[in-house]
C-alpha positions as CSV (number, residue, x, y, z in Angstrom):
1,X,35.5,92.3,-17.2
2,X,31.9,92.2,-16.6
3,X,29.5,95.4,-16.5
4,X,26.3,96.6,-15.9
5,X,24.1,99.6,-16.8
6,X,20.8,99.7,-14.9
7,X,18.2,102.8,-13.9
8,X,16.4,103.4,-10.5
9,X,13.6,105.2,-10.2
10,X,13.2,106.7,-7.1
11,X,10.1,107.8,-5.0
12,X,9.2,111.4,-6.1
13,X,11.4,113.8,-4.8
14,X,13.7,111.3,-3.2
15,X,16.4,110.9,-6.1
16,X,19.0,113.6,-4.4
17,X,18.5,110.9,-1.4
18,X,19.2,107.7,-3.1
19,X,22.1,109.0,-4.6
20,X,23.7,110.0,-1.4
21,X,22.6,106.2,-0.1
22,X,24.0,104.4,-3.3
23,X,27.2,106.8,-3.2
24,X,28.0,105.9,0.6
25,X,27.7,102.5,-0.2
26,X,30.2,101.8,-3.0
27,X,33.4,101.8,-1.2
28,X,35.8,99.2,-0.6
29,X,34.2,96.8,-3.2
30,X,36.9,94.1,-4.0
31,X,37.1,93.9,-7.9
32,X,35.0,96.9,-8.6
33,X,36.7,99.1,-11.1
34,X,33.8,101.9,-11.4
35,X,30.7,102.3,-10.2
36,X,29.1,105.8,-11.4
37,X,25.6,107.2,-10.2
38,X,24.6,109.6,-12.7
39,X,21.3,111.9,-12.7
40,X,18.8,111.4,-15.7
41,X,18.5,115.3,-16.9
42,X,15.4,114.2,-18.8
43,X,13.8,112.5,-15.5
44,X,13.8,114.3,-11.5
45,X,13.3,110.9,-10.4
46,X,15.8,108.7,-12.5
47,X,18.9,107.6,-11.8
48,X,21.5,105.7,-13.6
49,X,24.1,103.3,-12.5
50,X,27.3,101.6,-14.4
51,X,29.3,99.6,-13.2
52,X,32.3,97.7,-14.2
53,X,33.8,94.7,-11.9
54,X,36.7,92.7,-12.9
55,X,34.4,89.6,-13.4
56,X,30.9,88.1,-12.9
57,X,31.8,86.7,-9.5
58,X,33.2,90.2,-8.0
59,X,29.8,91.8,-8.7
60,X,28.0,88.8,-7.3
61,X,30.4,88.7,-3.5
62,X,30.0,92.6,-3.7
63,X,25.9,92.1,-2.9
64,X,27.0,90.5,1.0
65,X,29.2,93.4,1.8
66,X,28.4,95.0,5.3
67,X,28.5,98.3,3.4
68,X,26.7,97.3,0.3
69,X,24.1,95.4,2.3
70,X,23.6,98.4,4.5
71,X,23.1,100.7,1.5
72,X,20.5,98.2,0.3
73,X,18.4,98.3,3.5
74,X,18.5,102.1,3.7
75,X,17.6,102.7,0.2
76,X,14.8,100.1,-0.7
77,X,12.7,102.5,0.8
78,X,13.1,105.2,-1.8
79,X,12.7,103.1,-4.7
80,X,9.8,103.5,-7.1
81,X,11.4,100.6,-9.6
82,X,14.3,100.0,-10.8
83,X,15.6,98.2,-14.0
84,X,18.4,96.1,-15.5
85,X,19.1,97.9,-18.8
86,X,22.2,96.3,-19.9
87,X,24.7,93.5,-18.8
88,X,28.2,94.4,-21.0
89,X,31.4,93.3,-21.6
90,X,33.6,95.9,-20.9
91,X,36.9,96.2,-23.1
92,X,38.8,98.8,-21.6
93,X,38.6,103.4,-21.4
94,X,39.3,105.7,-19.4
95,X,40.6,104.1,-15.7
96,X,40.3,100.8,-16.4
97,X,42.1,98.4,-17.5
């Protein structure tokens, strides 16, 4: 499995928004096994994101989807920055594998 574990920051005020965007935009992704957006209690403007795809590639096809590409467009607008915290190695929990 392959995972990631990465933070958006969104413009001020806007996080409620991007989380409805990035929520929208997660399904029907071939060989995604979770995707959870998560608010950062300590931050009104940060959000987190894990994900866990059955492999490398999945994650990497997922980026073309219609949907996922649509969620992209409508969202870059609300993001202050973002950041790649983590790329993991998922060995299994609760719902997967």
């Amino acid at each position: 499995m392959f995972g990631l574990i990465g933070k958006f920051i969104a413009a001020a005020g806007r996080r409620d928004d991007l989380a409805a965007i990035l929520l929208e935009g997660l399904r029907e992704m071939p060989g995604n096994l979770s995707y959870i957006v998560a608010n950062d209690p300590a931050d009104a403007d940060a959000l987190w994101i894990t994900e866990v795809w059955t492999d490398e590639a999945a994650h990497a096809a997922s980026l073309s989807l219609p949907s996922v590409q649509d969620a992209i467009a409508r969202g870059r607008l609300l993001v202050a920055g973002m950041e790649q915290i983590a790329r993991t190695q998922p060995l299994g929990g609760n719902g997967l594998p």
